[in-house]
C-alpha positions as CSV (number, residue, x, y, z in Angstrom):
1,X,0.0,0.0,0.0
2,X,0.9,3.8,-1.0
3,X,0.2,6.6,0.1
4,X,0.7,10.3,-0.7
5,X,0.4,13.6,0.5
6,X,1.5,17.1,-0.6
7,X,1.6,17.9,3.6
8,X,3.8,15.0,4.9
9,X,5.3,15.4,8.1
10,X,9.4,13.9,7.8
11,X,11.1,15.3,10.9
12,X,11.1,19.1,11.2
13,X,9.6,19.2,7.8
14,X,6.5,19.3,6.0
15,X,7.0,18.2,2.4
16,X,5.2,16.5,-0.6
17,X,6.2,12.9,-0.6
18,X,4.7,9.4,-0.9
19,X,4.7,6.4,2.3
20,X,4.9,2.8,1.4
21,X,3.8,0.5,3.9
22,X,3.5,-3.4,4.2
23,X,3.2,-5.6,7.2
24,X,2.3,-2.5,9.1
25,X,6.3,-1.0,8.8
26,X,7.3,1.9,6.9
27,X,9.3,0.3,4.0
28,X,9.9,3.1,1.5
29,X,9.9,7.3,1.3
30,X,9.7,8.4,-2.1
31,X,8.4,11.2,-4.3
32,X,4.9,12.7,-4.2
33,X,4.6,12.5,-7.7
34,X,4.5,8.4,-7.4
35,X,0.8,7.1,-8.0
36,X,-0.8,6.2,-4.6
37,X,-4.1,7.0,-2.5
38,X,-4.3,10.7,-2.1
39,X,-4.7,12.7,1.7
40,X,-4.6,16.3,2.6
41,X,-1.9,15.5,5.0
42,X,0.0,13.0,6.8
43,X,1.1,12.6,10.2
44,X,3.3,10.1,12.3
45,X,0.5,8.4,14.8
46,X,0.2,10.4,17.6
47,X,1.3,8.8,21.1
48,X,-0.6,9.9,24.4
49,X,1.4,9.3,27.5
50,X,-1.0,10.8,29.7
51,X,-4.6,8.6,29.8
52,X,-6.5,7.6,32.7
53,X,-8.8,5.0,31.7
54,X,-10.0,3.7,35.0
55,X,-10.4,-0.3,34.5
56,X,-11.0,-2.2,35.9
57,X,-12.3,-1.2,39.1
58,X,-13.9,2.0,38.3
59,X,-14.9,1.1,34.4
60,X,-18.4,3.0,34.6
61,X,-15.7,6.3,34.5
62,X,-14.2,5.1,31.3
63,X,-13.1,1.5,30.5
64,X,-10.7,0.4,27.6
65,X,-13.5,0.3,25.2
66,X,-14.6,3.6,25.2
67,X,-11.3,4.9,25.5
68,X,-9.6,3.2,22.6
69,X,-11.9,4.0,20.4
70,X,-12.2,7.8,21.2
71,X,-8.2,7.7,21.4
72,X,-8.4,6.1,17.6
73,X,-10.8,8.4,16.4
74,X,-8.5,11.2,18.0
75,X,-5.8,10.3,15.5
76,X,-3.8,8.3,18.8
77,X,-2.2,5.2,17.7
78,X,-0.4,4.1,21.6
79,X,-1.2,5.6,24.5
80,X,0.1,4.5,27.9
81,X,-2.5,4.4,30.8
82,X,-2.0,5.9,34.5
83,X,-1.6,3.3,37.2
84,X,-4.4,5.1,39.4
85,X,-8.1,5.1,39.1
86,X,-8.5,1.9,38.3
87,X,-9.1,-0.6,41.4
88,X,-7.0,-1.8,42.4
89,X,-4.0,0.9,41.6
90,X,-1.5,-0.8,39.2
91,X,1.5,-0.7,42.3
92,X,2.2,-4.2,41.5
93,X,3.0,-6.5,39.5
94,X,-0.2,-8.7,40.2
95,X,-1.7,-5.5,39.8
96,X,-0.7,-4.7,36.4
97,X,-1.6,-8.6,35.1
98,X,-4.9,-7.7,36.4
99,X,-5.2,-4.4,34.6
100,X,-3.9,-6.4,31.5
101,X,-5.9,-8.9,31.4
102,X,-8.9,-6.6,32.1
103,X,-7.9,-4.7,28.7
104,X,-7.9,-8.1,26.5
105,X,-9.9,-7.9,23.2
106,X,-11.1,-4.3,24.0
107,X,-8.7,-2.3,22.9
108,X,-8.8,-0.9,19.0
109,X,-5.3,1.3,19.7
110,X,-1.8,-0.3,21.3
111,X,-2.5,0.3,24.9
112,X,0.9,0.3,27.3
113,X,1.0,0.9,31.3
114,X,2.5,2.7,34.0
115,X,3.4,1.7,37.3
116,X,2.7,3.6,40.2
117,X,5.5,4.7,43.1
118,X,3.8,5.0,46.3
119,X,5.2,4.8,50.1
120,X,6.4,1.4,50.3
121,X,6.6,0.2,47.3
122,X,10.2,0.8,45.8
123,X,10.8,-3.0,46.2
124,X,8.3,-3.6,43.5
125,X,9.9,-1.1,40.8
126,X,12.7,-3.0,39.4
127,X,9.5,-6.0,39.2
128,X,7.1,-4.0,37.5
129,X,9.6,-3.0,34.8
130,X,10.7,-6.7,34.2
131,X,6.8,-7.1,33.8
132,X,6.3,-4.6,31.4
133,X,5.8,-1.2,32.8
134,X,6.6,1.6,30.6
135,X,7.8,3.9,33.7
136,X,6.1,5.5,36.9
137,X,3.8,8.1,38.2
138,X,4.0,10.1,41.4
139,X,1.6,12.0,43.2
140,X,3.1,14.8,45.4
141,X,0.2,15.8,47.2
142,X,-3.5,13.5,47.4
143,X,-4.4,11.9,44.2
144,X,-8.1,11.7,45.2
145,X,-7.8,7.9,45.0
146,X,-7.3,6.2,48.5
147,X,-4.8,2.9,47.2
148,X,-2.4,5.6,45.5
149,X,-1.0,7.9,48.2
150,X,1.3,10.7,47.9
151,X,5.1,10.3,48.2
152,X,7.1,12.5,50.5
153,X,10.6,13.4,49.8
154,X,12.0,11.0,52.0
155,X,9.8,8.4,50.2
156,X,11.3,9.5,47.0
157,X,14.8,9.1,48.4
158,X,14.2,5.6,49.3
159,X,12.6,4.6,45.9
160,X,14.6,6.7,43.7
161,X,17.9,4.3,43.3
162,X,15.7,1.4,42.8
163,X,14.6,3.2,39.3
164,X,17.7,2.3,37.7
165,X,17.4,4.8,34.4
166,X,13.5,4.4,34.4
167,X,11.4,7.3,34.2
168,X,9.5,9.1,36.7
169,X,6.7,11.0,36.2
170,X,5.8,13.7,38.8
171,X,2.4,15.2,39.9
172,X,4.0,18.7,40.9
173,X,2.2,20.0,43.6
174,X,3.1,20.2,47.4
175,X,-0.1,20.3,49.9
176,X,1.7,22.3,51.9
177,X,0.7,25.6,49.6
178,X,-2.9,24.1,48.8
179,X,-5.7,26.4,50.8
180,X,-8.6,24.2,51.8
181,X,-11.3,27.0,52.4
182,X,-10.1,29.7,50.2
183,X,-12.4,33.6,50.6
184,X,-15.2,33.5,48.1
185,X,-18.3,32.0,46.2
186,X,-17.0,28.4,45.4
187,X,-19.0,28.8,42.2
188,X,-16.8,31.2,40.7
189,X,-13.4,29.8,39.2
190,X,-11.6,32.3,40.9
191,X,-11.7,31.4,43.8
192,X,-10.7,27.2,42.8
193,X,-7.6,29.1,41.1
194,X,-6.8,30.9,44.5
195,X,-6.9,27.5,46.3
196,X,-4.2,26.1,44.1
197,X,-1.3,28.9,44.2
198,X,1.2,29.0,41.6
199,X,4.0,28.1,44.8
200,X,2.7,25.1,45.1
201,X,3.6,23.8,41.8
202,X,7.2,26.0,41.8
203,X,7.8,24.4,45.0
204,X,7.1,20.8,44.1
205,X,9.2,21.6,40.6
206,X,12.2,22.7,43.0
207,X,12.4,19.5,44.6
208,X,11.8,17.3,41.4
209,X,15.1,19.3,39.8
210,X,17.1,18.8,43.1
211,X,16.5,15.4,43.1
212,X,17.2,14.8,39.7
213,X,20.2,16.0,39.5
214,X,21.2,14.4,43.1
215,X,20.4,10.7,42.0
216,X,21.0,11.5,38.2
217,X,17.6,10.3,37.5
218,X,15.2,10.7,34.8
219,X,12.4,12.9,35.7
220,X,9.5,14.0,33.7
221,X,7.1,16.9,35.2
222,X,3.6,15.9,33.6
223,X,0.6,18.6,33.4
224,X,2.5,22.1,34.0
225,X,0.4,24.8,34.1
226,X,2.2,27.5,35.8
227,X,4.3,29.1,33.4
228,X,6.1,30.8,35.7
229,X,8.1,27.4,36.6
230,X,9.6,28.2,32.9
231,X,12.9,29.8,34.1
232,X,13.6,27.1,36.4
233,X,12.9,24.8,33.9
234,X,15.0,26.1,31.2
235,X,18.3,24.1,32.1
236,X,16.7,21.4,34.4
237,X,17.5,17.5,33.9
238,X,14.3,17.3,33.6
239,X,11.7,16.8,30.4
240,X,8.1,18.7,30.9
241,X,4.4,18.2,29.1
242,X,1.7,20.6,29.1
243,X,-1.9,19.8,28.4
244,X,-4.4,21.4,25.8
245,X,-6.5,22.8,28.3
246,X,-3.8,24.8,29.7
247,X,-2.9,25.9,26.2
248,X,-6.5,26.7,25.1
249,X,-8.8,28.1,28.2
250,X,-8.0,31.3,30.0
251,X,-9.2,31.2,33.6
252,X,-10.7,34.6,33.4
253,X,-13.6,33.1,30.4
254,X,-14.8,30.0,32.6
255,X,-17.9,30.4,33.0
256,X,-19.6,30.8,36.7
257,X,-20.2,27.0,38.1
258,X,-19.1,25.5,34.5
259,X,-17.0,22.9,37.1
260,X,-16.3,20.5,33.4
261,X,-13.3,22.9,33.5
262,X,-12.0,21.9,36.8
263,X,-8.6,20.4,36.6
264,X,-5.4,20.0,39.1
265,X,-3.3,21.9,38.7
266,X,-5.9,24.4,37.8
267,X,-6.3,26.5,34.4
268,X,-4.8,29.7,35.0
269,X,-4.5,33.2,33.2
270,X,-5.0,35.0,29.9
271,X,-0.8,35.4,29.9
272,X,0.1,32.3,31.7
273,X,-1.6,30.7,28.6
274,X,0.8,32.4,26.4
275,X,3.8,31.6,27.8
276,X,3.2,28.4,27.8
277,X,3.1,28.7,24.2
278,X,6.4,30.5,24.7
279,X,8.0,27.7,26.7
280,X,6.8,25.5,23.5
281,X,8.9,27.3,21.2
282,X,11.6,27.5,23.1
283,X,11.3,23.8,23.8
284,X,11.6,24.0,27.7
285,X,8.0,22.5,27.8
286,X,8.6,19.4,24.8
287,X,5.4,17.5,24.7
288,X,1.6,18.0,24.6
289,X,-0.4,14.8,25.9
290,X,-4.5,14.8,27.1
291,X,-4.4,14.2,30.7
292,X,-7.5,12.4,29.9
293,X,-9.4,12.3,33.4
294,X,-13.0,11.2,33.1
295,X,-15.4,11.0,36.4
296,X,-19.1,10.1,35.8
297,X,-21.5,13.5,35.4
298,X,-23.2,12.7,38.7
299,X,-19.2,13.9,40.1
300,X,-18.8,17.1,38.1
301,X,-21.4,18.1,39.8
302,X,-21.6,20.5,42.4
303,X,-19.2,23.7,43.4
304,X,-15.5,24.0,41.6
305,X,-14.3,23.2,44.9
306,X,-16.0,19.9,45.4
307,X,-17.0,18.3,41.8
308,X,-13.9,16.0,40.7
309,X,-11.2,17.2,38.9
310,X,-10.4,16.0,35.5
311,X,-10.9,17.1,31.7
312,X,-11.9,14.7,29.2
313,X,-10.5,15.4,25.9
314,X,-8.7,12.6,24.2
315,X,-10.7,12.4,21.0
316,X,-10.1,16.2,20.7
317,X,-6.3,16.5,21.3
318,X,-4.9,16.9,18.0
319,X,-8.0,19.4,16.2
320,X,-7.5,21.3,19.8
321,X,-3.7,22.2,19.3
322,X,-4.0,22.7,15.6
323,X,-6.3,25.4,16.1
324,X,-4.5,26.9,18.6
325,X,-0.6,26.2,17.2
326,X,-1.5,27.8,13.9
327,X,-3.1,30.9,15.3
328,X,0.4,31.9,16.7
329,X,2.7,30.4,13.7
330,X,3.2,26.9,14.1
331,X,3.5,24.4,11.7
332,X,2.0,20.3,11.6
333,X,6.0,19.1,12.0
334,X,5.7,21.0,15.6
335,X,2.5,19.5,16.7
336,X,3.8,15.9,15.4
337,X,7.2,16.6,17.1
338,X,4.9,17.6,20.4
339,X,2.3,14.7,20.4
340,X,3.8,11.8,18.5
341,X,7.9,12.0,18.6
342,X,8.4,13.3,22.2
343,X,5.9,11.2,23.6
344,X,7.2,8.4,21.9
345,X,10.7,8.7,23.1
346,X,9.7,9.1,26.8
347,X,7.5,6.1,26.8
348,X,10.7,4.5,25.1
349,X,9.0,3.4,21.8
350,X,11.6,3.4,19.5
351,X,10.0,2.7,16.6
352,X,7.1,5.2,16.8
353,X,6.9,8.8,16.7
354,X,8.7,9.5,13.1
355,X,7.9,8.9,9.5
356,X,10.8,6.3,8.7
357,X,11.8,3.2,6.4
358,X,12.0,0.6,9.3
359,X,9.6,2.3,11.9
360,X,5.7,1.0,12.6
361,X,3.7,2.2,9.7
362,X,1.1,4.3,12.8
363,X,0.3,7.5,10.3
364,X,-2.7,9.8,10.7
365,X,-4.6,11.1,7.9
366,X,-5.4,13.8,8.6
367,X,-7.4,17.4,7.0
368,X,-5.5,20.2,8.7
369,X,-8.6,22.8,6.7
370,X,-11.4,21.0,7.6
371,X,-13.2,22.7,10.3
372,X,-16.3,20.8,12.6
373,X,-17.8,22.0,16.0
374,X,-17.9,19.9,19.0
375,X,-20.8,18.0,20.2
376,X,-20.3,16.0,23.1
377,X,-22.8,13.7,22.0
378,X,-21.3,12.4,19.6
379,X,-17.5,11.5,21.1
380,X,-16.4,8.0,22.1
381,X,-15.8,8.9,25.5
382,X,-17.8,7.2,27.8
383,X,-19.3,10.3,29.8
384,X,-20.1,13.1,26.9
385,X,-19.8,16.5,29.3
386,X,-16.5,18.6,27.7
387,X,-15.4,22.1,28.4
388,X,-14.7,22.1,24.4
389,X,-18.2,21.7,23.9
390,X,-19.5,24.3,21.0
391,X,-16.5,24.6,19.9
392,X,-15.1,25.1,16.0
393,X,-12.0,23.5,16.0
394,X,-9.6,23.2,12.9
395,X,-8.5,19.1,11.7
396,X,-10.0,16.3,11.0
397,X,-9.0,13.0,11.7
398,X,-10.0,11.2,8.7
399,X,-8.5,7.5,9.6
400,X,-5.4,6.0,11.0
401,X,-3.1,3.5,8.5
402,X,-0.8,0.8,9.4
């Protein structure tokens, strides 16, 4: 099979140029004007690193189902699912079986796992990589979910030699800063976003960056929202992702008791928006993955400062950061180089994330013109409710190939 574009994405490029694929591998680059099938542009499958899909245990949130197939008609060809959520916590390596088996025959995407690190468990780190697990997740303050505590630095020192070059994804916030009854109407986002100060994510950052350098580990800081971490950030050992709702909303337009935005760490400012965008140029912030965080309706109901936290969009990723990316002057090699390559290397897939001869044939075909709005409705996700709902966003995802 052939195919051709005059928008192909090779590298830091976007070129005309033809894709030959057989037994799902890449097996020849050639010229566009070869005769083969026709798309308005091509794209190296995108990889999600960041997707909470809450089986089993809690599969009335989410499930594998639902999830792979909104993650596939989202243009995502792997993703790699958060060890909390689900029941119990993938901790363990009889943990992760569990989870594995639990995903068997429902998943339409390649589906890979974290593990978690909790207090206790750095005995069962060097385990759960031999089993299969892509890396691990850290809370730094509560998760919300009662099997998956938060680590302490002293925990971290204890599990942190036991990695042995694995990665370690960090939830940067310190409870220490977090104001439980912050002044004002609960029903106004203003007053979520004061309960979540910026110091509490520079804080937790700090610590990440000491340590890292300390035990010359691989740390990745997952979900930053504050852009004023950028400067610390800028020569850190560490790598750092961003989200699209951090990248799209402005905390000053949510809407009074519209808690579908709610999100930790929270959505902040009109400028903080921006230089995120910044630190995406520069490359201090390299990747953009969904945080995909679904709860039933029934528990975004309420107050922002008691419905659950979590955003939904893992269908919407890639139309989401195409409108928004071209509006300030970037191109499709800079979104692939955010959502597939980057993501691809930190999950350690090494042949995903680029258009080569050699690597898995995951491409998305994709119509970068085509504009749609957003109905809720009509997504895979298992619970419809989205803060992107209304919307006109830019890209469609018209199949995946390989």
């Amino acid at each position: 099979m052939r195919l051709r574009s005059r928008r192909v994405v090779l590298g830091s490029e976007v070129v005309p140029a033809s894709i030959a694929i057989e037994a799902g591998k890449i097996v020849d680059i050639g010229p566009y004007e070869v005769e083969a099938a026709e798309y308005p542009a091509i794209l190296p499958g995108l990889v999600d690193t960041h997707v909470h899909i809450n089986e089993p245990g809690r599969t009335e949130w989410e499930g594998f189902e639902t999830a792979t197939k909104a993650a596939k008609a989202g243009g995502i060809t792997t993703l790699v699912e958060m060890p909390l959520n689900s029941i119990p916590s993938t901790n363990t390596v009889a943990a992760l079986e569990l989870k594995r088996e639990a995903a068997k025959g429902k998943c339409v995407v390649q589906t890979e796992f974290w593990g978690g690190l909790v207090p206790g468990n750095a005995h069962e780190l060097q385990a759960l990589i031999a089993a299969g697990a892509r890396g691990f997740k850290s809370f730094l303050t509560p998760s919300g979910t009662p099997d998956f505590e938060y680590v302490t630095e002293a925990d971290l020192r204890a599990a942190m030699p036991y990695l042995n070059g694995a990665v370690l994804q960090v939830h940067c916030e310190l409870p220490d800063y977090l104001i439980s009854e912050p002044v004002g109407d609960p029903n106004e986002y203003a007053t979520y976003l004061a309960s979540r100060p910026r110091e509490s994510e520079h804080e937790a950052i700090a610590l990440m960056i000491r340590l890292a350098r300390e035990f010359n580990a691989r740390v990745h800081i997952v979900h930053l929202s504050s852009a004023d971490a950028l400067p610390m950030l800028r020569n850190a050992p560490v790598t750092v992702e961003t989200c699209p709702h951090y990248l799209t909303f402005a905390a000053e337009e949510i809407p009074y008791a519209a808690t579908q935005y709610k999100c930790s760490p929270p959505i902040r400012e009109r400028e903080n928006r921006e230089r995120l965008w910044e630190g995406l140029r520069e490359g201090i912030i390299s990747m953009i993955v969904s945080d995909h965080s679904p709860a039933p309706p029934e528990l975004k109901q309420g107050n922002f400062m008691t419905a659950w936290g979590g955003i939904s969009s893992l269908q919407l990723g890639l139309p989401i950061v195409w409108t928004e990316a071209r509006k300030r002057g970037f191109t499709l090699a800079d979104v692939a180089r955010w959502m597939s390559a980057n993501p691809a290397r930190l999950a350690g897939f090494s042949e995903k994330g680029a258009m080569q001869i050699g690597n898995d044939a995951d491409l998305v075909l994709f119509d970068p013109e085509e504009t749609f709005t957003v109905v809720g409705a009509t997504l895979h996700h298992r619970h419809k409710p989205t803060p992107y709902e209304g919307m006109i966003l830019a890209g469609r995802v018209l199949e995946l190939s390989g």
